[in-house]
N, C-alpha and C positions, 0 to 999 in steps of 0.2 A: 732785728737780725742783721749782722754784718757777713756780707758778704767776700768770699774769698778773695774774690780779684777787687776787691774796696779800694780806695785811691789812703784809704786811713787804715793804717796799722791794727791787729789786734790789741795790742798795747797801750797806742794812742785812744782809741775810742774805750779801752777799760777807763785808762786815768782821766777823761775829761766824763763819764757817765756814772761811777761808780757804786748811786745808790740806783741805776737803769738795770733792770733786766735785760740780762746781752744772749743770745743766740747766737752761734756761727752758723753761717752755711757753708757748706762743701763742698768740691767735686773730688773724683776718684783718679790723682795723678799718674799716668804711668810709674814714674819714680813713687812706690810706694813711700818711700822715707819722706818726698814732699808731705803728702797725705800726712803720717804721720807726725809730723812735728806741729803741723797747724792744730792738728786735736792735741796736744801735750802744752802747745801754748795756750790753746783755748784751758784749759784743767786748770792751768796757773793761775791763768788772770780772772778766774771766776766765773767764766762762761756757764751757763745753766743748761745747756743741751746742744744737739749736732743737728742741723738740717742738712743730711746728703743729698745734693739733685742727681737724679735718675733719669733724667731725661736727655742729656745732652751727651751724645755717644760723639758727635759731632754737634756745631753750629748749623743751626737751621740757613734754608737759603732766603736771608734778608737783605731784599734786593735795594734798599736804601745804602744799607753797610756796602756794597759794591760800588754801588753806582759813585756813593760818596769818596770811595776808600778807606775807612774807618781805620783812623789811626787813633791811640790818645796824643792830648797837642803836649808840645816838649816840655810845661811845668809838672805834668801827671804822669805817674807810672802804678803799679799794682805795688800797695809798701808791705804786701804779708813775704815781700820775696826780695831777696838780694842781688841776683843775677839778674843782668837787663835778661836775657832769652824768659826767665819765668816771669818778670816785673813787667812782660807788656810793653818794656820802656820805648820810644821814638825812635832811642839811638843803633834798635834791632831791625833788621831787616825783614818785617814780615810780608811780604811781596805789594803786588801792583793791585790787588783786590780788598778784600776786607781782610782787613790783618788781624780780626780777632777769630775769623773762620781759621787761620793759617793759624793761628795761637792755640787753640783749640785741638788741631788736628795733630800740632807738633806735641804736645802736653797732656792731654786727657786720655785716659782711657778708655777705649770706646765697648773694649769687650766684656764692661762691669758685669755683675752677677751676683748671686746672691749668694756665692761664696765670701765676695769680698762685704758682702753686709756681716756675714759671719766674723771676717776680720777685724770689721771693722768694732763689731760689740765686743770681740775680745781684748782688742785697744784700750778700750775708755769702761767705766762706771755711767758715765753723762747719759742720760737718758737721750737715743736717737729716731729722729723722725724724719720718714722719707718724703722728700718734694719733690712735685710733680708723676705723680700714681692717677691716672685718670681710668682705671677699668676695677671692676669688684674681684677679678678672679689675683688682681696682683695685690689687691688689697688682704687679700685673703694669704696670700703668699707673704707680704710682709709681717702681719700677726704671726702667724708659723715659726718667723723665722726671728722671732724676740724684739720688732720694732717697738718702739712705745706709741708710735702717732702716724697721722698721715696728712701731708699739704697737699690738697686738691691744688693743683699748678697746672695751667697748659702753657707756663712760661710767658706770657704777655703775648701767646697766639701767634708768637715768632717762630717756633721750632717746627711744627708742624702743618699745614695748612688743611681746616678742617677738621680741625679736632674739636669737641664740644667746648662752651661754656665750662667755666668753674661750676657754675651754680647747675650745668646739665643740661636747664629746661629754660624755656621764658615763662617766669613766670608771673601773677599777678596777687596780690594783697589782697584778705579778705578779713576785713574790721570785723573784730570781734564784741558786737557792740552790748554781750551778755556778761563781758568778761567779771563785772563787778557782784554779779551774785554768783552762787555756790554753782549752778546750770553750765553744763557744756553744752558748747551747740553740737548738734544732731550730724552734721556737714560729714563725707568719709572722703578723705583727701588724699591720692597716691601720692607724695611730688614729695620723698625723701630719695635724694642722692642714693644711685649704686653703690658709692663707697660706702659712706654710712651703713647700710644696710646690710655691705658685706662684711663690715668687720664685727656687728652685733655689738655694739658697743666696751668691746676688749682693748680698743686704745684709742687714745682721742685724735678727732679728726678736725684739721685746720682747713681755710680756705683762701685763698687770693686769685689776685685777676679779676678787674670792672669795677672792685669797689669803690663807686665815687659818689654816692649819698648814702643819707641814714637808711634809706629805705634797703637800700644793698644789703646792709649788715644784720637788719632784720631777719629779712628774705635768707642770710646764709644759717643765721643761728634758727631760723624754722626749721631749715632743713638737718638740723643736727650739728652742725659745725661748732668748735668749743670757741674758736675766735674768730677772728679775719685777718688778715695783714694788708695793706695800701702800702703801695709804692708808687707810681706816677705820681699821683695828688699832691705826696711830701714833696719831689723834686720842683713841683710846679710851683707852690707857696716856698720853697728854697730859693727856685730863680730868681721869682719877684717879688719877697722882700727879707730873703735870708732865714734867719732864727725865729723872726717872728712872721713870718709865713708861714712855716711851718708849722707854730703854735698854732696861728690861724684857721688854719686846714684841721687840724686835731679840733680843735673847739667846735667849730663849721660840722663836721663828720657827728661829733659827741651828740650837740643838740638836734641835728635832724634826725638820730638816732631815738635821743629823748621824747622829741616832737612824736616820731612814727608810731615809736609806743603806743603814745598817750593815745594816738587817735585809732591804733588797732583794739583799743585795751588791754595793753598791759600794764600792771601795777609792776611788774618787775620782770627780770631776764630771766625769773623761774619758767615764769607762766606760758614765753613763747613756744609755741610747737607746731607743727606741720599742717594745724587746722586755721594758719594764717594765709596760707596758699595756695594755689592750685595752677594747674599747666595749663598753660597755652596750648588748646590745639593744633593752632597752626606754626607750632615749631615745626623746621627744618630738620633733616638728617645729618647728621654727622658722621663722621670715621668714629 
């Protein structure tokens, strides 16, 4: 998924990925024609779907980005945009605090709605799924209103403090170790995600946020989730040794995914379902 304010063009990361499945994500510009031209370049260069965040009415208050000043340093700017004021660039003045809260405030639309999801399906064909949906009653309001999917996102736990887990619950593994005869085990397990649950399976539901072993991806696709996405992890194996870090981190992720299988019992990603987990007790409350 490329992201809007990416330091790499839509363009650029078409022509250097091109047999890659590419996703844009979005946000909902004041300047509607912003908005719309990124989905009309996304249609061109092959993009395969919209991820709109929903969640960023504003920048959360990330008090590292203050304290630091958060600026991008002067070889990086935002390349989906022209104009230093939308590009992010250095050479704009976004004050003495986090300048991407200032970016944010001056650019985005904070008064989204579900009128403009209406707009936005009448824009595109592209199949759209909303990220960052953390409650069943919105999940419920997205299917209504002709989404095709939904990313459990609480944004990397920076927008709002106190929001749940992606995955909801703490949960824990339970090895299926009957998995290889015809026998289910007996086990009745609540621990499927509110979203899940709320959309009854009328669009597919994604997940991000913690994924950092195999065991993660498990635990999401129990719960119903159709994938997962990772994002830290890549940047990590990025820093420290580029292209093949990041390979590194996919392989690392793949086989403990492999591994987890093997020792929950499953023969394949048919077989996992919700009777691999169960809640923690003693989770915490959340907002």
């Amino acid at each position: 998924m490329l992201s809007t304010w990416a330091t790499s063009s839509i363009e650029e990361v078409a022509e250097a990925g091109r047999e890659a499945l590419r996703w844009l994500q979005l946000y909902i510009y004041k300047d509607r024609e912003v908005t719309e031209q990124l989905v009309r370049r996304a249609e061109r260069m092959g993009y395969k779907a919209i991820f709109i965040t929903v969640d960023t009415p504003y920048l959360g208050n990330r008090f590292d980005d203050v304290r630091n000043r958060f600026k991008l340093p002067p070889q990086l700017r935002m390349k989906n945009f022209e104009t230093n004021d939308l590009a992010f660039s250095p050479k704009e003045n976004f004050g003495d605090n986090s300048g991407l809260a200032t970016y944010v405030a001056k650019a985005i639309d904070p008064s989204i709605s579900w009128e403009d999801i209406k707009w936005l399906r009448g824009l595109t064909s592209l199949p759209i799924v909303a990220k960052g949906i953390l409650r069943g009653d919105d999940a419920r309001e997205a299917v209504k209103h002709g989404l095709d999917g939904i990313l459990v996102s609480n944004h990397g736990a920076r927008q709002l403090d106190g929001v749940p887990a992606t995955k909801g619950i703490i949960l824990l593994l339970i090895p299926n170790l009957l998995s290889f005869s015809h026998s289910k085990p007996s086990r009745k397990i609540d621990a499927l995600p509110e979203i899940v649950e709320a959309v009854e399976g009328k669009v597919e539901v994604f997940l991000d946020g913690g994924v950092r072993k195999g065991t993660d991806v498990l635990k999401a696709l129990a719960l119903g989730a159709k994938a997962v996405f990772v994002g830290r992890p890549i940047i990590w194996g990025l820093a420290s040794q580029g292209e093949k870090g990041v390979q590194d981190v996919l392989e690392i992720l793949k086989e403990e995914f492999r591994l987890a299988m093997a020792l929950s019992g499953c023969q394949n990603v048919k077989v996992i379902d919700k009777t691999l987990v169960r809640k923690n007790p003693l989770a915490v409350s959340k907002i």
